[in-house]
C-alpha positions in Angstrom: 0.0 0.0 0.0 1.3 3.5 -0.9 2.3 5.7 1.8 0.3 8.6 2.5 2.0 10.3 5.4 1.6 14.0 5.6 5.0 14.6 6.0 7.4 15.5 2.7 8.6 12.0 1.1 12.4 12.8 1.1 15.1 11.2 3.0 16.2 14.1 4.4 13.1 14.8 5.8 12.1 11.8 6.8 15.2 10.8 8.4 15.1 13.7 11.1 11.1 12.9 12.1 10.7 11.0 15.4 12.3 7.1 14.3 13.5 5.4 17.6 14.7 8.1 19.8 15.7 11.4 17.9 17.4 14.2 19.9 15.3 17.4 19.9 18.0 19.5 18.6 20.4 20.4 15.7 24.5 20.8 16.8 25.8 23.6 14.7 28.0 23.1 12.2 31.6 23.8 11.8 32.4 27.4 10.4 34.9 30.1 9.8 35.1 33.3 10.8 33.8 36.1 8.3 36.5 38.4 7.9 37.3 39.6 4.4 34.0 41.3 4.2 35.5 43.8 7.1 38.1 45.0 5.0 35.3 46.7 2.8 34.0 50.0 3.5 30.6 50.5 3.1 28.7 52.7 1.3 25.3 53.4 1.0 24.1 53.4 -2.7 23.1 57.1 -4.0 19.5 57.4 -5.1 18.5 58.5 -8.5 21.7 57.7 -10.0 20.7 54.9 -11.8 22.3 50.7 -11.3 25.6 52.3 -12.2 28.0 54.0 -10.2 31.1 56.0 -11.3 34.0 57.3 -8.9 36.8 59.2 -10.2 40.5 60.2 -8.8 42.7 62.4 -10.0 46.9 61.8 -10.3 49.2 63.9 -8.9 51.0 66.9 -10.9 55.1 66.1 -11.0 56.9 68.5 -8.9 59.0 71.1 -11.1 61.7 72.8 -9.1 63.4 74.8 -12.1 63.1 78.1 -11.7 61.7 80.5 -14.0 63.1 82.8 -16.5 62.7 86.4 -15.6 59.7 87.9 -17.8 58.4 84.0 -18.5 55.0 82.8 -17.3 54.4 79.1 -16.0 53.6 76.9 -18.6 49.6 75.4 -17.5 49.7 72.0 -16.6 47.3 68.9 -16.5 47.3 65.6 -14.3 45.9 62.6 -15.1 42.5 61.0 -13.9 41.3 58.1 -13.5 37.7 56.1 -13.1 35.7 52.9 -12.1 32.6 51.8 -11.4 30.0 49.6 -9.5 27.1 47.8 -10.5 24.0 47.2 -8.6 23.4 43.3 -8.5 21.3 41.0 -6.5 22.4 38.3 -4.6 19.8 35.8 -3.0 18.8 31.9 -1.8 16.2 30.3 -0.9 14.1 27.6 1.0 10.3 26.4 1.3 9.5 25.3 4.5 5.9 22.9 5.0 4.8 24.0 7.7 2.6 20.6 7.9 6.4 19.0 7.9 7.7 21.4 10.3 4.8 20.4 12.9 5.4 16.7 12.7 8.9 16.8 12.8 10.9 16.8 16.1 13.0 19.9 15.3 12.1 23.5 14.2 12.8 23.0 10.4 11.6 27.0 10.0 14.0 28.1 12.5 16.5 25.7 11.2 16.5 26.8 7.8 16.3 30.3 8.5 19.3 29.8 10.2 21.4 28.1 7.9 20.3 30.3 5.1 22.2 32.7 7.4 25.5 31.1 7.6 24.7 30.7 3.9 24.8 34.3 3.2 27.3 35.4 5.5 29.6 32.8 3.8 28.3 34.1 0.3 29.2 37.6 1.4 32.4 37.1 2.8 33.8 34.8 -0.2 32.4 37.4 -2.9 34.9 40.1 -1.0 37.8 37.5 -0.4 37.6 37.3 -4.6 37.7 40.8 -5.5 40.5 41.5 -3.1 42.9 38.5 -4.3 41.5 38.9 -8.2 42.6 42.1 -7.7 45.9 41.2 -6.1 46.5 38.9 -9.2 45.2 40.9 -11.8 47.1 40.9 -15.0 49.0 37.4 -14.0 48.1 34.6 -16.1 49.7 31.5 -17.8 48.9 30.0 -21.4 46.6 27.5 -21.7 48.5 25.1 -24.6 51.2 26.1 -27.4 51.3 28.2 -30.2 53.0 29.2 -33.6 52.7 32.4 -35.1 49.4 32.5 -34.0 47.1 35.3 -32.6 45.1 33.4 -30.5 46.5 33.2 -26.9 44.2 30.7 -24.9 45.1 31.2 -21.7 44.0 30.0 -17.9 42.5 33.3 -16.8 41.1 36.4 -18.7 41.6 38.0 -15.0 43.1 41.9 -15.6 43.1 41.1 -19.3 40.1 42.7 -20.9 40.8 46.6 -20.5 42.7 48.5 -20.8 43.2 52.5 -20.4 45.6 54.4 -22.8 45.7 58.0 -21.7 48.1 59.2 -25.0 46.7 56.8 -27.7 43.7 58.5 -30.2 40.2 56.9 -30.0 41.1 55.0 -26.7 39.8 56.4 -23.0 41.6 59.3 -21.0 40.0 57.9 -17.7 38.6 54.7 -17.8 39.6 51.3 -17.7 37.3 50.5 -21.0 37.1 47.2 -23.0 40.1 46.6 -24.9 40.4 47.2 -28.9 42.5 47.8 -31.8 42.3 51.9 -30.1 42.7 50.7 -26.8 45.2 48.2 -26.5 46.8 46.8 -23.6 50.5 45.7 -24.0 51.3 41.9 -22.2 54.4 40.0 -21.9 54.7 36.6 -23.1 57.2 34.0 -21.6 60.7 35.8 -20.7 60.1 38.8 -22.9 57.6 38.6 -26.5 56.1 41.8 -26.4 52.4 41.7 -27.7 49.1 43.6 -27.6 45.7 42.3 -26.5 42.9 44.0 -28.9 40.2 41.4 -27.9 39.0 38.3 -26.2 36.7 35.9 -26.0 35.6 33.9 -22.9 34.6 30.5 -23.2 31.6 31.7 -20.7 29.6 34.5 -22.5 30.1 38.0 -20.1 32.6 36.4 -17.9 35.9 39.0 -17.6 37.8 36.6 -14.9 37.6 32.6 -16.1 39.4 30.8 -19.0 39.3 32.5 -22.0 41.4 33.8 -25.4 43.2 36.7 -26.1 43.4 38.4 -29.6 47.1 39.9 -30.6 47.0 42.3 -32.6 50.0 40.7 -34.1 51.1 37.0 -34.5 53.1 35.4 -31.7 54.8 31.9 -30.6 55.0 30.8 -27.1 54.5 27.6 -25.0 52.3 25.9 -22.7 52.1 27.4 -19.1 54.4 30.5 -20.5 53.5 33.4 -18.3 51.9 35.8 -19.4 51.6 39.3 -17.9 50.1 42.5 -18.6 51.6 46.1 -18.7 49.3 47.2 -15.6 49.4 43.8 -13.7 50.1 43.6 -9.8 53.0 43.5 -7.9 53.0 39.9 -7.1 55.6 38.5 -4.3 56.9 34.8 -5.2 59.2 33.3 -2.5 62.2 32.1 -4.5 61.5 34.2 -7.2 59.6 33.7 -10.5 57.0 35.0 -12.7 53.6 33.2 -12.0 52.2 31.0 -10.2 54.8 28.1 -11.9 58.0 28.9 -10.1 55.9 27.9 -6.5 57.6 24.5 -5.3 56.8 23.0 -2.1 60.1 23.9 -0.3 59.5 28.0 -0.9 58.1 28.7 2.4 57.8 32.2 3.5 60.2 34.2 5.2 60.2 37.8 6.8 62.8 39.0 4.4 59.9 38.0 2.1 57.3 39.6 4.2 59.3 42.9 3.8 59.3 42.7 0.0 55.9 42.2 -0.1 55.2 45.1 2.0 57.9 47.9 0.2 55.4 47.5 -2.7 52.6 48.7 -0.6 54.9 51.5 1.1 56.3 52.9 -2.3 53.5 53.4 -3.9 52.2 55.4 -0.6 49.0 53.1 0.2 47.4 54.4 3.4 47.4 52.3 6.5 43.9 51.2 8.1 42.7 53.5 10.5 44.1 51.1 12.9 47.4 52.4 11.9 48.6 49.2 10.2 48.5 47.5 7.3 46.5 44.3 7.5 47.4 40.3 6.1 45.6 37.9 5.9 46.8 34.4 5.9 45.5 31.3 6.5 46.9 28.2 9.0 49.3 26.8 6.4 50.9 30.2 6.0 50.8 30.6 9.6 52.8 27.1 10.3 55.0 28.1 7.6 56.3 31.9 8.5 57.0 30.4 12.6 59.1 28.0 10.4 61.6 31.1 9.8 64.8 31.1 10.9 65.2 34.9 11.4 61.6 34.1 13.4 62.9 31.6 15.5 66.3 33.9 16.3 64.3 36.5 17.2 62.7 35.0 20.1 65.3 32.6 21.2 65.5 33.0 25.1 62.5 33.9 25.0 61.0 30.3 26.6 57.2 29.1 25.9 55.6 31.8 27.6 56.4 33.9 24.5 53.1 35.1 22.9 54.1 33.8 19.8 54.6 30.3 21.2 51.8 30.2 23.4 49.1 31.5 21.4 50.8 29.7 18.4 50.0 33.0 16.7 51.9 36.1 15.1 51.9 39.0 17.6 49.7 42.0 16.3 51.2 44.8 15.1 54.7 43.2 13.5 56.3 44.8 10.9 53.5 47.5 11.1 50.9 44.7 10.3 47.6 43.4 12.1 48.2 39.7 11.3 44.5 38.3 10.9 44.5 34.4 11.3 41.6 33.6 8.6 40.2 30.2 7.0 38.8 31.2 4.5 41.9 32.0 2.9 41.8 30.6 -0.5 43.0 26.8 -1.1 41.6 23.7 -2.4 38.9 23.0 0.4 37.5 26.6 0.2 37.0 27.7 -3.0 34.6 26.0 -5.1 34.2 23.2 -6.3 37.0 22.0 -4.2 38.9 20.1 -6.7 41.6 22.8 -6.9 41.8 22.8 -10.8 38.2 23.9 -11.9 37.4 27.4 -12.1 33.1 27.8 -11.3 31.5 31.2 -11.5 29.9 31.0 -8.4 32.7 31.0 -6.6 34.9 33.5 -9.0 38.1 33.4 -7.5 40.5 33.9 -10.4 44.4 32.6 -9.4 45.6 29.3 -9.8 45.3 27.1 -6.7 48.1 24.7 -7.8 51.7 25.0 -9.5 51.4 23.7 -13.4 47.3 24.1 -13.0 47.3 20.0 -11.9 47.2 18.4 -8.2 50.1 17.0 -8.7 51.8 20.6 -8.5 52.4 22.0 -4.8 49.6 23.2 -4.0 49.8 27.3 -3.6 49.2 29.2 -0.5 48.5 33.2 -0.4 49.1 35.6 2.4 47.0 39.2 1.1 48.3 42.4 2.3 46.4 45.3 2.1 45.9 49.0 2.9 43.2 50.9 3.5 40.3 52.4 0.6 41.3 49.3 -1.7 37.6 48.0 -1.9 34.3 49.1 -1.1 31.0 48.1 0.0 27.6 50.4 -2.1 24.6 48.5 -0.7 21.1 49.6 -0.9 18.7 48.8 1.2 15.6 46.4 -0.4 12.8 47.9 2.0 12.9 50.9 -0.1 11.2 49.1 -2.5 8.3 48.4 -0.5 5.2 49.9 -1.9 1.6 51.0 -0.6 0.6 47.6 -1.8 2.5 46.2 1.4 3.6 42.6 1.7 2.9 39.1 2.7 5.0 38.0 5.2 8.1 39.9 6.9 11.3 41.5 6.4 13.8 42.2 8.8 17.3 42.0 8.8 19.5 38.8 9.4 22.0 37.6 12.2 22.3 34.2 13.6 24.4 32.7 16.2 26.4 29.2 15.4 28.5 27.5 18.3 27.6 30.5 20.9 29.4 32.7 18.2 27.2 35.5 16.8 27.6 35.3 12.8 27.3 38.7 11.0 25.0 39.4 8.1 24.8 42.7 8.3 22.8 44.7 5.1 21.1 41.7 4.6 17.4 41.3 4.2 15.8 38.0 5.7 12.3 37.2 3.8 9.9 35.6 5.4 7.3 34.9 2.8 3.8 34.2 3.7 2.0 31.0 2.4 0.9 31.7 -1.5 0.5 28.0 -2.2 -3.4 26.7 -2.5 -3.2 25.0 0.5 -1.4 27.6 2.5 1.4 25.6 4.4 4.4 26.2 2.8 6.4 28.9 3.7 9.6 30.5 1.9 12.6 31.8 3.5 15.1 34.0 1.3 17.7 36.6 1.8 19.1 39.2 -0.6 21.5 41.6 -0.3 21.5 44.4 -3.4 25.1 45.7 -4.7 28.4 45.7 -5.4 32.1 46.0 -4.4 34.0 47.6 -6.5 38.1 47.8 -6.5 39.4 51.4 -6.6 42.6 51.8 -9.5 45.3 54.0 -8.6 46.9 53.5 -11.8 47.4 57.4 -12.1 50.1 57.3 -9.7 53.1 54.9 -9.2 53.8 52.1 -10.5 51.9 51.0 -14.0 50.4 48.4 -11.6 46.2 49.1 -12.0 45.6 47.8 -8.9 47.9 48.6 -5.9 46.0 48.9 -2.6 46.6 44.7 -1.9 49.7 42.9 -2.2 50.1 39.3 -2.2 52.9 36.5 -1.4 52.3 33.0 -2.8 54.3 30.0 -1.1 54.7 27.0 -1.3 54.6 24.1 2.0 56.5 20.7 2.4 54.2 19.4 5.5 
C-alpha cells in the first residue's frame, strides 16, 4: 500500500522525524570566521543615480623645481584621472519550509532553515569580498593554456586583468577609464621571458565572464608555449618566494620568510597606500601560512630566550602589530577545500576566484598558499537597502534583517534582508525563507600614480609548504 504520510517523502526529511529516539536539537555546524568582508567600506548606494555608479581620482601633478626665466609665465599643466565603477546586483537563496512537515517533525525545520540560510549568506558575502580583493591582487597574471606558432590566439587560464585596458596618449582610446580593450585601446602583455604583444580582444569560453578561461586576440602574430607566463603592462605586484613570474616557479620547499614579508610590504609603502585606521597595514593568511612563517629562521632567532611563555609560542599566533601589520588568522583563505568546487583545478562562477590554486594548474603541482596584504580604501561596499522598495501595496510576510548565532558565536550578516514569505500556495502551508543583499564591491585603481600596476591597494605573497 502507498504511503500517505503528511510529511514531505524525502530522505532528508524523513530521516530527522521522530524514528526510535531522535534528539530534539540540531548541533551547529563547523564554520569560519567572516573576515574579508571587514576589510570593505561600506557605502550606501546614491539614489536617483541609476544601477551604475562612477567614482573618479585624479593623479598627482610632478613637482618642477626649475626656476623661472625672468619675464616667463608658468607653462599650464594637467594631471591625469582616473575612473571605475559599481554595478547594482542581486544576490539571494532560498528555501520552502511545510509548515505541515515542520509540525510533525521533532526539530524546528523554519527556525533551522532560517538559520542556515544565514550562515549561507554570510559565507556568500564574505567569499564574494575575499575574490575581489585577491583577483585584484592577481590581476594581470596569467599562464597560457596550450602552445602556439605564429598565431594570434592566446588561450590562456585566466582572462583576469586582461580585458581593458586604459591608454591616456593613444587617439580613440579612453583618458580615464579602464574600457574594453580594442584595436584603439590596447593593452601591451608580456609573453614567456620577454615577447612583447598587444591584446585587442578576447573571448571567454563563458559569455560575459571578464575573470575565467578564455582567449586573447594579438594584434599581431606570436609563438610561445604551454604554461608561459603571461603578464600584462598594468598587472600587480606579485611577491613569489624564490623568485619567478607566475604562479609556476611555486615549489613546495619556498616557504615564507620575513625578508619576504618585507618585499611584499615595500610594494605597498612605495606606492604610498594608506594604512587602516588602525594604523597598520593588514594580512591575511591562513593556517598553512601561519605554520610556515613560525618556520623562519630569522623568526625563531628573534625569540630565542625567550621560553614558551612567549606570545608567539603560546598563542601559536603572530603577535599583532609586527612589521607594522595586524596579522588576521583567517580560514577562509583561498586553497583547495575553500574555494569551489574543491577540486583545486576547476574554475566555477559561483565562486569567481580567479588565481591558480596549484603550480602547473594540476594536483600533482604543490599546491599554492596566499598571504594578502592590504591597505586601506582598496575595496568598497555600495549597498542599498531592499525595503525601499516596499510599496503601498504592502507585503505578505516579513522582512527584517539577518544575524544568527552558530556554536555560541554571533555570525554577522549585516545589510542583509531575511524574507519571510507568507504562504501563497493553495493549501497555505508552505512557507519561503530567502535573503538578498543588493550591490556591489568595487576595487578602486590608482593607476594614475606609481607604479603602472592598475591595482595597488593589496599585495600578495604565494608560497609554497613541504608538510
Amino acid at each position: 500500500m502507498p504511503d500517505f504520510s503528511t510529511i514531505i517523502q524525502t530522505p532528508e526529511i524523513r530521516a530527522i522525524v521522530q524514528e526510535g529516539f531522535l534528539e530534539r536539537a540540531f548541533h551547529d555546524a563547523l564554520f569560519p570566521g567572516m573576515i574579508f568582508r571587514q576589510e570593505a567600506v561600506a557605502m550606501p548606494w546614491p539614489q536617483g543615480v541609476g544601477d551604475t555608479y562612477i567614482a573618479s581620482a585624479p593623479g598627482l601633478i610632478a613637482p618642477n623645481g626649475k626656476p623661472l626665466a625672468p619675464g616667463v609665465d608658468p607653462v599650464p599643466v594637467s594631471y591625469a584621472l582616473e575612473q571605475w565603477e559599481a554595478q547594482l546586483h542581486n544576490y539571494a537563496s532560498t528555501i520552502d519550509v511545510n509548515m505541515q512537515t515542520s509540525v510533525q517533525a521533532i526539530v524546528d525545520l523554519l527556525m533551522r532553515n532560517t538559520h542556515q540560510l544565514g550562515l549561507q549568506a554570510a559565507q556568500t558575502l564574505n567569499r564574494l569580498v575575499r575574490n575581489r580583493l585577491y583577483n585584484a591582487a592577481e590581476s594581470g597574471r596569467t599562464v597560457a593554456n596550450g602552445a602556439g606558432v605564429a598565431s594570434t590566439s592566446l588561450r590562456v587560464m585566466r582572462l583576469n586583468g586582461f580585458t581593458r585596458a586604459r591608454n591616456p596618449s593613444t587617439t580613440g582610446a579612453s583618458k580615464v577609464r579602464f574600457s574594453t580593450v580594442s584595436a584603439t585601446n590596447p593593452l601591451a602583455i608580456t609573453i614567456g621571458a620577454s615577447t612583447s604583444a598587444s591584446v585587442v580582444g578576447y573571448t571567454p569560453d563563458t559569455p560575459g565572464d571578464e575573470i575565467g578561461p578564455g582567449v586573447l586576440t594579438l594584434a599581431a602574430a606570436a609563438t610561445w608555449s604551454n604554461r608561459d607566463a603571461v603578464v600584462a603592462m598594468d598587472a600587480s605586484e606579485v611577491t613569489y618566494v624564490g623568485g619567478g613570474s607566475s604562479v609556476d616557479a611555486i615549489a613546495t620547499t619556498d616557504l615564507p620568510r620575513l625578508q619576504d614579508i618585507r618585499n611584499a610590504l615595500y610594494k605597498l609603502r612605495r606606492n604610498n597606500i594608506p594604512v587602516h585606521p588602525d594604523g597598520t597595514y593588514h594580512a591575511h593568511l591562513g593556517p598553512v601560512s601561519e605554520t610556515a612563517l613560525m618556520a623562519d629562521a630569522e623568526l625563531q632567532r628573534m625569540n630565542q630566550g625567550t621560553g614558551p611563555s612567549n606570545y608567539m609560542y603560546a598563542e601559536f599566533a603572530l603577535g599583532s602589530p609586527f612589521l607594522g601589520v595586524t596579522w588576521v588568522r583567517n580560514n577562509e583563505a583561498p586553497t583547495r577545500l575553500t574555494v569551489y568546487p574543491g577540486d583545486g583545478t576547476t574554475f566555477a562562477e559561483e565562486d569567481a576566484f580567479a588565481p591558480e590554486l596549484y603550480a602547473t594548474g594540476a594536483t600533482t603541482g604543490a599546491e599554492v598558499h596566499r598571504i594578502l596584504f592590504t591597505g586601506f580604501g582598496g575595496i568598497m561596499e555600495y549597498f542599498q537597502d531592499p525595503m525601499m522598495y516596499l510599496t503601498d501595496a504592502g507585503i505578505t510576510g516579513k522582512i527584517g534583517d539577518l544575524a544568527v548565532s552558530n556554536n555560541g558565536i554571533d555570525v554577522s550578516s549585516d545589510r542583509v534582508k531575511l524574507i519571510i514569505r507568507a504562504p501563497q500556495n493553495r493549501l497555505q502551508d508552505t512557507v519561503a525563507v530567502s535573503w538578498r543583499f543588493v550591490g556591489d564591491w568595487p576595487q578602486r585603481t590608482d593607476a594614475a600614480t606609481g607604479t603602472n600596476a592598475r591595482y595597488k591597494r593589496q599585495s600578495v605573497l604565494l608560497h609554497g609548504y613541504d608538510g
